[in-house]
MOPAC internal coordinates of N, CA, C and O (Angstrom, degrees):
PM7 1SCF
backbone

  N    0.0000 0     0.00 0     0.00 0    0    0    0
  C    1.4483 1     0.00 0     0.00 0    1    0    0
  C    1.5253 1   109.03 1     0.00 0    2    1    0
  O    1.2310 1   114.14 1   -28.18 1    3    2    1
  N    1.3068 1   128.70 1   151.82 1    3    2    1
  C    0.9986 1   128.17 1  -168.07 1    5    3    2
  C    1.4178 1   109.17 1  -121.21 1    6    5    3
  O    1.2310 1   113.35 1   -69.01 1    7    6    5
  N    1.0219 1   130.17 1   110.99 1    7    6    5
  C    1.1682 1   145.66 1   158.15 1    9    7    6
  C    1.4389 1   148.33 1     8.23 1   10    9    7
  O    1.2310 1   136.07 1   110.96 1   11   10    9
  N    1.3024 1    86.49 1   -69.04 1   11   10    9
  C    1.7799 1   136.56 1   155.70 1   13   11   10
  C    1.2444 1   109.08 1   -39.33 1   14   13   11
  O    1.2310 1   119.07 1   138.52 1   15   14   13
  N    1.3110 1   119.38 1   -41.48 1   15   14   13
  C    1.4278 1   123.43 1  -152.63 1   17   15   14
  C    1.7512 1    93.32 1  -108.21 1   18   17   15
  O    1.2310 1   117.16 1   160.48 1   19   18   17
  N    0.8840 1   123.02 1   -19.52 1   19   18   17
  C    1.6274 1   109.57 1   171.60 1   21   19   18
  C    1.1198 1   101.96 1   -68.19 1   22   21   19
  O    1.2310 1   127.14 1   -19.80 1   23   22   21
  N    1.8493 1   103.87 1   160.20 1   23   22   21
  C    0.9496 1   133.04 1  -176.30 1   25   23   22
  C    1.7139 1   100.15 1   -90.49 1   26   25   23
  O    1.2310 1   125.00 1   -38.79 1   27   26   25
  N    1.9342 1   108.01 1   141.21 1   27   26   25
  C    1.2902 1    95.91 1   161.11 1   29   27   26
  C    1.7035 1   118.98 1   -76.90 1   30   29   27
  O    1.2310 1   126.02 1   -15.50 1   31   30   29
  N    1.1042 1   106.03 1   164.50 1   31   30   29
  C    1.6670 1   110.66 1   174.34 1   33   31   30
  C    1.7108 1   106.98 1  -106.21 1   34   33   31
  O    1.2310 1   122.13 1   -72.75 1   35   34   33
  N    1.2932 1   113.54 1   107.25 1   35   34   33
  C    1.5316 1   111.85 1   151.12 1   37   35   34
  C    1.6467 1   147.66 1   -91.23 1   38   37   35
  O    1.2310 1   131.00 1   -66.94 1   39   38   37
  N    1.4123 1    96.38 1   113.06 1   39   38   37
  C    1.1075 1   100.83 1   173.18 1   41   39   38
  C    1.4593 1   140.01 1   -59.03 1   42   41   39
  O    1.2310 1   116.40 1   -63.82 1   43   42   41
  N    1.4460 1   124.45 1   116.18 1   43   42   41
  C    1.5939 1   128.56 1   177.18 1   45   43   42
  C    1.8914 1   107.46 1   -36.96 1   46   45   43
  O    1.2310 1   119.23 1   -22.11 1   47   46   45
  N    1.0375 1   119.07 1   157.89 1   47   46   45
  C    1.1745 1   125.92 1   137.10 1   49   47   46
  C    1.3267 1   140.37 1   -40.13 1   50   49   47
  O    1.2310 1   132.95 1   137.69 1   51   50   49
  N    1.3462 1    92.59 1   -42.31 1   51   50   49
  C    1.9158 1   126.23 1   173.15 1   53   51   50
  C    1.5732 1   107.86 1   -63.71 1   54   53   51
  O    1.2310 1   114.46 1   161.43 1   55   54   53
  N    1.2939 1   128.10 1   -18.57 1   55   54   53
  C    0.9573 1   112.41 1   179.81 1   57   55   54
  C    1.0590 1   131.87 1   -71.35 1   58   57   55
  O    1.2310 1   109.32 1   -36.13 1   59   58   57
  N    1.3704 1   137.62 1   143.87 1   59   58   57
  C    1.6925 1   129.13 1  -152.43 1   61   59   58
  C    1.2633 1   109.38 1   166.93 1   62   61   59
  O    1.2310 1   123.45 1   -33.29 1   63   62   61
  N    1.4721 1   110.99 1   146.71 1   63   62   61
  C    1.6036 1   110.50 1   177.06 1   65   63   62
  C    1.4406 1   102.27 1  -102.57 1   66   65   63
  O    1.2310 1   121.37 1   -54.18 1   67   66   65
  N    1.5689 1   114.98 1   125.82 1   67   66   65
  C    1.1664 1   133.26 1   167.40 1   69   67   66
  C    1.5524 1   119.04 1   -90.89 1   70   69   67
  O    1.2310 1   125.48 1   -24.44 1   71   70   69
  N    1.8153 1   107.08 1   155.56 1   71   70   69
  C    1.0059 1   102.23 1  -175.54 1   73   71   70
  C    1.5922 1   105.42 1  -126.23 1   74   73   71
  O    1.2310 1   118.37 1   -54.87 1   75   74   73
  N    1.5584 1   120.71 1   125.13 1   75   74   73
  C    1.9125 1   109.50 1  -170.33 1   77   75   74
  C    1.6793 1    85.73 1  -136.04 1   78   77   75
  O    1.2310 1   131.04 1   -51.95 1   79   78   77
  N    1.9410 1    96.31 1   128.05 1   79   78   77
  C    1.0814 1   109.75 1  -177.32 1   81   79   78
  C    1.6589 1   133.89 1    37.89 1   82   81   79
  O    1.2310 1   126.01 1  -141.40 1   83   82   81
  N    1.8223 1   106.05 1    38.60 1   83   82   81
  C    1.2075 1   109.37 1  -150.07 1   85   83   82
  C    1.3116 1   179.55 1   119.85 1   86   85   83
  O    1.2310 1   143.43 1   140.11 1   87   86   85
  N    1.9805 1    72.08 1   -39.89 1   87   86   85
  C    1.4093 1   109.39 1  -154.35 1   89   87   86
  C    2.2178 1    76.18 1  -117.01 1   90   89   87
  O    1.2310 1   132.08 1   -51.49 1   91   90   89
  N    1.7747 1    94.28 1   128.51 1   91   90   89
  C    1.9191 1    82.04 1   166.00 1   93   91   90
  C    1.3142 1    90.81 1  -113.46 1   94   93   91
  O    1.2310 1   128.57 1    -9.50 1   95   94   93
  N    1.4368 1   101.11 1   170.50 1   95   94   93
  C    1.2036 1   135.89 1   174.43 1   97   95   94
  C    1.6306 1   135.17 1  -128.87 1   98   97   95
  O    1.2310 1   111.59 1   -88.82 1   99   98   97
  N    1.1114 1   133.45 1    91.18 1   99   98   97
  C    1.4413 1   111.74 1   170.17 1  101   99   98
  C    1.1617 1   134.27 1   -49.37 1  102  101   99
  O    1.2310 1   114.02 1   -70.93 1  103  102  101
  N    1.4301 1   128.93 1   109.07 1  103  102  101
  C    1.4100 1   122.07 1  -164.66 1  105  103  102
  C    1.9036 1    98.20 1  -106.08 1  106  105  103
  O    1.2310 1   114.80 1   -64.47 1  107  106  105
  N    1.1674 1   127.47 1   115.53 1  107  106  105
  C    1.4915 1   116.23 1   167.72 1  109  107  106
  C    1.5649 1   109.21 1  -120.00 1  110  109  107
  O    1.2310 1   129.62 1   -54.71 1  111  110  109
  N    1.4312 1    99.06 1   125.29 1  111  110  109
  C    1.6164 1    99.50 1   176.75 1  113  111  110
  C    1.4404 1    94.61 1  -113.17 1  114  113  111
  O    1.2310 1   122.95 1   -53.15 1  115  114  113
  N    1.5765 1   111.95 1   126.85 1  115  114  113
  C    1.1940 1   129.19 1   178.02 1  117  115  114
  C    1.6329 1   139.10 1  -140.02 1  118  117  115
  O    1.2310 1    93.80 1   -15.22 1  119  118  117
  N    1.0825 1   162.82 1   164.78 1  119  118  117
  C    1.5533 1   152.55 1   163.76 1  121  119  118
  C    1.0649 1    99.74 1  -144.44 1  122  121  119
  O    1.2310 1   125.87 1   -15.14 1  123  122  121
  N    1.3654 1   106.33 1   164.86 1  123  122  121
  C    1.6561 1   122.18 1  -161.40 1  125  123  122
  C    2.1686 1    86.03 1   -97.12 1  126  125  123
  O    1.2310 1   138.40 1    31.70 1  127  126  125
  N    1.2985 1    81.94 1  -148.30 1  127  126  125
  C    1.4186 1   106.09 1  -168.49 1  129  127  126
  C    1.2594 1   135.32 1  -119.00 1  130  129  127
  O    1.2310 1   139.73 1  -179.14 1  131  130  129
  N    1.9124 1    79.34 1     0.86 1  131  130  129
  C    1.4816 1    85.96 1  -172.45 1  133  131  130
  C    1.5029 1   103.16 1  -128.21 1  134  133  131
  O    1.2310 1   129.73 1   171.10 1  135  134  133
  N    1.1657 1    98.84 1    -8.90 1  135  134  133
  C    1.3004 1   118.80 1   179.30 1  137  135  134
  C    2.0793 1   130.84 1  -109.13 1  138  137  135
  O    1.2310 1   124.80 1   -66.70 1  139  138  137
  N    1.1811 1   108.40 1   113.30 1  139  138  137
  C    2.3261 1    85.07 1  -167.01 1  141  139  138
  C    1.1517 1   107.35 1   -67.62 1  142  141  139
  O    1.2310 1   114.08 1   154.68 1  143  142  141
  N    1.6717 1   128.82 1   -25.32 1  143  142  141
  C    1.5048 1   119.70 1  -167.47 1  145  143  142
  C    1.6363 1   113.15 1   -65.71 1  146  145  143
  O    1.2310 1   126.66 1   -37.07 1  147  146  145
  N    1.1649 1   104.79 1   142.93 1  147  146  145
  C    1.2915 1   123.97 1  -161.67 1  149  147  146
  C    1.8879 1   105.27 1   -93.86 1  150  149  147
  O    1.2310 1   116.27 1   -57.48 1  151  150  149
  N    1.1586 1   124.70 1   122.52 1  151  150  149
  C    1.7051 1   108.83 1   174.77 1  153  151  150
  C    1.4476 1   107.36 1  -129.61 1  154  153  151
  O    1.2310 1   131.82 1   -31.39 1  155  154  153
  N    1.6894 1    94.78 1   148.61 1  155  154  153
  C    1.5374 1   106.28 1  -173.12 1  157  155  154
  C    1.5989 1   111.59 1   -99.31 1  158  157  155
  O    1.2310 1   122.25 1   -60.62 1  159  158  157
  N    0.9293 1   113.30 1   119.38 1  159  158  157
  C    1.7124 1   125.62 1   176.90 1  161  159  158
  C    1.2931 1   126.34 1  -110.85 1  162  161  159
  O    1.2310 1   119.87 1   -84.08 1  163  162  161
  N    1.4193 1   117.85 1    95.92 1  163  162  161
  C    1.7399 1   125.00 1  -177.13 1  165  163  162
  C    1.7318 1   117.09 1  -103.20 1  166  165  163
  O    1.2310 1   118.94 1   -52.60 1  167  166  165
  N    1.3542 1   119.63 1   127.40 1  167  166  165
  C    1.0904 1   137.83 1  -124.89 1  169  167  166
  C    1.6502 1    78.41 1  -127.98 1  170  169  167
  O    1.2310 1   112.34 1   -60.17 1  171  170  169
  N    1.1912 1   132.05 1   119.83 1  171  170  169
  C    1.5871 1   113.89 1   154.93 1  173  171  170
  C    1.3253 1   113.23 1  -107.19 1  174  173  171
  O    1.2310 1   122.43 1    21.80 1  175  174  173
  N    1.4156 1   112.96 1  -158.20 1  175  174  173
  C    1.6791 1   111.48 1  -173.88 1  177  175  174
  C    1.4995 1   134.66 1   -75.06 1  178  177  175
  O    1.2310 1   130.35 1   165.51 1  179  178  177
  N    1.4324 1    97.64 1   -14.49 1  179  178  177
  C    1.6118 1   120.47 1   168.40 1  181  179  178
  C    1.6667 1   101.28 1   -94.94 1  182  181  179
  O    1.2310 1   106.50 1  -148.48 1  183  182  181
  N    1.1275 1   142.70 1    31.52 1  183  182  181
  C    1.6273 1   136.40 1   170.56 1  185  183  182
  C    1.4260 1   103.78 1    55.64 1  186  185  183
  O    1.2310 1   112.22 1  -166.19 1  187  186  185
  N    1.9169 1   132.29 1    13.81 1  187  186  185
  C    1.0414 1   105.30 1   172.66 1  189  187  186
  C    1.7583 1   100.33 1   -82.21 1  190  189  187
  O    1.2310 1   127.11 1   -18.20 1  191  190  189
  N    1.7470 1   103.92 1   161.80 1  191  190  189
  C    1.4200 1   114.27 1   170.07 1  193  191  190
  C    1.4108 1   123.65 1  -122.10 1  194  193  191
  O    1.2310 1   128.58 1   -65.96 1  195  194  193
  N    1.4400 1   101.08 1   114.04 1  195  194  193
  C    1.6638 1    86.91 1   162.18 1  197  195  194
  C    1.7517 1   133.76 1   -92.31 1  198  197  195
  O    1.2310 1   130.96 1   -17.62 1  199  198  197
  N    0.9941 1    96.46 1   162.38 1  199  198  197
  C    2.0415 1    87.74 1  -161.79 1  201  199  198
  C    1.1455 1   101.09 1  -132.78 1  202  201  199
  O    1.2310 1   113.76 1   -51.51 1  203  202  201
  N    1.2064 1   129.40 1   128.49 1  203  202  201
  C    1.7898 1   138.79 1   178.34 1  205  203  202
  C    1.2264 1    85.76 1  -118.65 1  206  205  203
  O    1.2310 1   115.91 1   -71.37 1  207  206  205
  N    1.6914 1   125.37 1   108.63 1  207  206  205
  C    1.2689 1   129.43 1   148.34 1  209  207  206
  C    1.6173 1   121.97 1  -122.81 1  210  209  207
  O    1.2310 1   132.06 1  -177.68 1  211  210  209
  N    1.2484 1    94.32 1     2.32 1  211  210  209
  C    1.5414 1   101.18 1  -162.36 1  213  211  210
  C    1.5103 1   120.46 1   -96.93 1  214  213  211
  O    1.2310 1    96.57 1  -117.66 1  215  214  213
  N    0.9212 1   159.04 1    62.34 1  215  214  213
  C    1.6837 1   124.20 1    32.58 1  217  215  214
  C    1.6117 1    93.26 1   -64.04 1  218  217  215
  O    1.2310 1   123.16 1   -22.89 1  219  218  217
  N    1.7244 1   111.55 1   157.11 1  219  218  217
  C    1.6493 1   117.97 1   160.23 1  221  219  218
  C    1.4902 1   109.12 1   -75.20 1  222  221  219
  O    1.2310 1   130.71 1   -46.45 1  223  222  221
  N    1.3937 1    96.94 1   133.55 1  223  222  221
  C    1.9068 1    85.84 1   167.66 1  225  223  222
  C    1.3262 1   127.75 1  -101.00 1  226  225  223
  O    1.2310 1   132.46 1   -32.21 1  227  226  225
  N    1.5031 1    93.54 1   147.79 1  227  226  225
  C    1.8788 1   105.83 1  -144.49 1  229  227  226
  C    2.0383 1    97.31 1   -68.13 1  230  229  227
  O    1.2310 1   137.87 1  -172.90 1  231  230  229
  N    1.0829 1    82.99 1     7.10 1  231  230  229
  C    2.1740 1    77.96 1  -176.60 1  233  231  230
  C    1.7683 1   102.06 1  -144.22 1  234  233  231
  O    1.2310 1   126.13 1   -47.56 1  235  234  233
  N    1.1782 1   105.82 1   132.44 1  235  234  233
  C    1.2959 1   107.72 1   170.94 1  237  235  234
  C    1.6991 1   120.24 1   -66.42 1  238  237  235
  O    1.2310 1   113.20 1   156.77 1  239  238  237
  N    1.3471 1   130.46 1   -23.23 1  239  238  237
  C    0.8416 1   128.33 1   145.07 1  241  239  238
  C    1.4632 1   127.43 1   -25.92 1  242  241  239
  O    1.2310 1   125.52 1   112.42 1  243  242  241
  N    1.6801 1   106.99 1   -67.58 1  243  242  241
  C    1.4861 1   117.09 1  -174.10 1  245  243  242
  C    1.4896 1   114.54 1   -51.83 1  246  245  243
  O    1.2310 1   124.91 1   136.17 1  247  246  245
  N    1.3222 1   108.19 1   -43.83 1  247  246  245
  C    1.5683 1   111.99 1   163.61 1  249  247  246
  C    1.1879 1   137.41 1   -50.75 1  250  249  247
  O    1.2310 1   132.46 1   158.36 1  251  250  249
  N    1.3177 1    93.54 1   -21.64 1  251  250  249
  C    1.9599 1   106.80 1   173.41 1  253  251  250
  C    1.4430 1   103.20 1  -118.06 1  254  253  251
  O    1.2310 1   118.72 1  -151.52 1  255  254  253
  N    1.4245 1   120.04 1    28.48 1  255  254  253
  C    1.6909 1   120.52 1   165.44 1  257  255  254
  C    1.6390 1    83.17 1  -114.53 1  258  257  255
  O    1.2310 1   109.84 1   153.30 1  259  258  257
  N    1.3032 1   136.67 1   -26.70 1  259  258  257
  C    1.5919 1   129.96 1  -155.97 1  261  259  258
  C    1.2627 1   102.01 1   -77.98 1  262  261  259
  O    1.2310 1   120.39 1   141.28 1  263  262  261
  N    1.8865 1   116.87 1   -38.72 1  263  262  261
  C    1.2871 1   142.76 1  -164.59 1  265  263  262
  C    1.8441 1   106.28 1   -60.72 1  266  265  263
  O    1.2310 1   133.85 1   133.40 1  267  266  265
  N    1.6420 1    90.82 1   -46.60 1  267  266  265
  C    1.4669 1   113.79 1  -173.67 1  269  267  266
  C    1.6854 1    97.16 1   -59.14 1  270  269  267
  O    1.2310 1   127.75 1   113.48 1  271  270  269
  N    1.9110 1   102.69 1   -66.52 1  271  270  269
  C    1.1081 1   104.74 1  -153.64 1  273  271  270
  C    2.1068 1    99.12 1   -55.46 1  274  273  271
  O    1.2310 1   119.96 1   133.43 1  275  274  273
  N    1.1029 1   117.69 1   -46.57 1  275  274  273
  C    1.7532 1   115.65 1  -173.73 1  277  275  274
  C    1.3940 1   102.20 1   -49.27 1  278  277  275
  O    1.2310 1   110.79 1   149.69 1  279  278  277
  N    1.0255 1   134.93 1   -30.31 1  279  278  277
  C    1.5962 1   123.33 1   167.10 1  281  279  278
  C    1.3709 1   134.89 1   -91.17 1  282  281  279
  O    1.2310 1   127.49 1   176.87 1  283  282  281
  N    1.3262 1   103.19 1    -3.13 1  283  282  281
  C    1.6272 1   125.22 1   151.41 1  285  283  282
  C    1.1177 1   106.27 1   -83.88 1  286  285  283
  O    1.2310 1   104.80 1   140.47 1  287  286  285
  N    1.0370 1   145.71 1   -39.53 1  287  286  285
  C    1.7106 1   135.10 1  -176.28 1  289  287  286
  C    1.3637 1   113.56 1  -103.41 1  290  289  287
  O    1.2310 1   114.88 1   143.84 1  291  290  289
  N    1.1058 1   127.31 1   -36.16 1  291  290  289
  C    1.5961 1   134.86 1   176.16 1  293  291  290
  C    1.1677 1   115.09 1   -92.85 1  294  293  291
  O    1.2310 1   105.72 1   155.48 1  295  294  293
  N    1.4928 1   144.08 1   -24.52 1  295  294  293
  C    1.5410 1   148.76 1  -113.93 1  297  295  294
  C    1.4171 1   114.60 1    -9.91 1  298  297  295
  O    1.2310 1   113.44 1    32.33 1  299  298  297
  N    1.4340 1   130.01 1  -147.67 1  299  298  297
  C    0.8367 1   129.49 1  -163.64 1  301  299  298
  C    1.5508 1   136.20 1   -57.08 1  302  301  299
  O    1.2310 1   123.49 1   169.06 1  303  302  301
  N    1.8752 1   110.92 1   -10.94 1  303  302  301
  C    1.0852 1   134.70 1  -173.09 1  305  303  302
  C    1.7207 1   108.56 1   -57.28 1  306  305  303
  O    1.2310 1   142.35 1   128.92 1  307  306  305
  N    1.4362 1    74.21 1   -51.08 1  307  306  305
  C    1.8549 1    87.21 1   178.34 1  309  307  306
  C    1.3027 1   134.31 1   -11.97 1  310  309  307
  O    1.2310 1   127.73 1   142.02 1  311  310  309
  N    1.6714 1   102.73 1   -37.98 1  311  310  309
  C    1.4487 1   126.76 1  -155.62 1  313  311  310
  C    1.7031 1   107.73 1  -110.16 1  314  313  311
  O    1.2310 1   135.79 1   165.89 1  315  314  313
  N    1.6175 1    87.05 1   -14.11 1  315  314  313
  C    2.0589 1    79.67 1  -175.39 1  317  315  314
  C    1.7759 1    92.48 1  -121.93 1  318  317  315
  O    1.2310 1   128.33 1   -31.01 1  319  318  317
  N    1.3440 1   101.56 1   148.99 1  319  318  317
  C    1.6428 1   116.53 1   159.46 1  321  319  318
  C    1.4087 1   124.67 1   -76.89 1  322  321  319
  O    1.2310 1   118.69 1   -22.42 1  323  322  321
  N    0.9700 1   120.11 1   157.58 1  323  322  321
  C    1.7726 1   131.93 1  -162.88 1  325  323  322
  C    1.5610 1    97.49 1   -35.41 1  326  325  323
  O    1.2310 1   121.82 1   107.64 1  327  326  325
  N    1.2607 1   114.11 1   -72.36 1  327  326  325
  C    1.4515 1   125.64 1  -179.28 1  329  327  326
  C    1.9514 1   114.08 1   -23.78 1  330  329  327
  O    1.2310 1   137.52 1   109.90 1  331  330  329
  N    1.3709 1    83.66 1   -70.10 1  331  330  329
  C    1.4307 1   112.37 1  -178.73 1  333  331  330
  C    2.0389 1    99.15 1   -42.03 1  334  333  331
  O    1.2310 1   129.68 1   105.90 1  335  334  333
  N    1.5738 1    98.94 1   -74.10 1  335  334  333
  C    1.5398 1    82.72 1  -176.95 1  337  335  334
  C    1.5748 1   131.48 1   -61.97 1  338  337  335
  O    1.2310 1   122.13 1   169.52 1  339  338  337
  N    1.5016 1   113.52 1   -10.48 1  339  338  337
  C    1.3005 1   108.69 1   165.42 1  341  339  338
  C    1.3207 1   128.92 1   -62.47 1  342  341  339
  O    1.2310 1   125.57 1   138.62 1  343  342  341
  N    2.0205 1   106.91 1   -41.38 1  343  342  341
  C    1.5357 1   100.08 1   161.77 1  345  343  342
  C    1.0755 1   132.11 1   -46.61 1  346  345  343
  O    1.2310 1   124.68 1   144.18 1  347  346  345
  N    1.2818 1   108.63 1   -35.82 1  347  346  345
  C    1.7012 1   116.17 1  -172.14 1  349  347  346
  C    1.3176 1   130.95 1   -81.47 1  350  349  347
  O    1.2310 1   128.10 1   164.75 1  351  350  349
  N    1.8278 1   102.00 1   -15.25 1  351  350  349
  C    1.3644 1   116.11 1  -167.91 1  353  351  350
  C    1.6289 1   117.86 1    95.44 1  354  353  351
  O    1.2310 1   120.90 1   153.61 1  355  354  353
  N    0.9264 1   115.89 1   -26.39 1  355  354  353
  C    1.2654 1   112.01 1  -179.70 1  357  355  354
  C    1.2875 1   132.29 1   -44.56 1  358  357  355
  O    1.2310 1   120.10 1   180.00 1  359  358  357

């Protein structure tokens, strides 16, 4: 594979590990280089990820209003699978 030919990946500003009730998160909002849509990737404490790329959003901002809005409407669940919130209690 050649090298050359990848795309770089840019990172938002927005990117940042958050912390809710405890609980962190890696949040990276990023797009490649070859591509403008922007995708949001949340990382919890077990390496599962959730990924909102589907449509990409055309502003890195919007990706970190989507981030906001899933923890206003979902809270923290958002980020873990069934399994996951049973360990935790959730």
């Amino acid at each position: 594979m050649d090298t050359e030919d990848d795309p770089d990946i840019i990172f938002s500003d927005y990117t940042q590990i958050v912390t809710i009730d405890g609980h962190h998160f890696d949040v990276e909002i990023y797009k490649t280089s070859i591509h403008p849509g922007w995708i949001l990737s949340v990382e919890n404490q077990f390496g599962t990820l959730t990924i909102a790329d589907s449509p990409p959003f055309f502003g890195d901002v919007l990706a970190w209003r989507a981030f906001e809005e899933l923890v206003r409407d979902e809270g923290i669940k958002a980020f873990y699978n069934k399994k996951e919130r049973r360990k935790l209690g959730l």
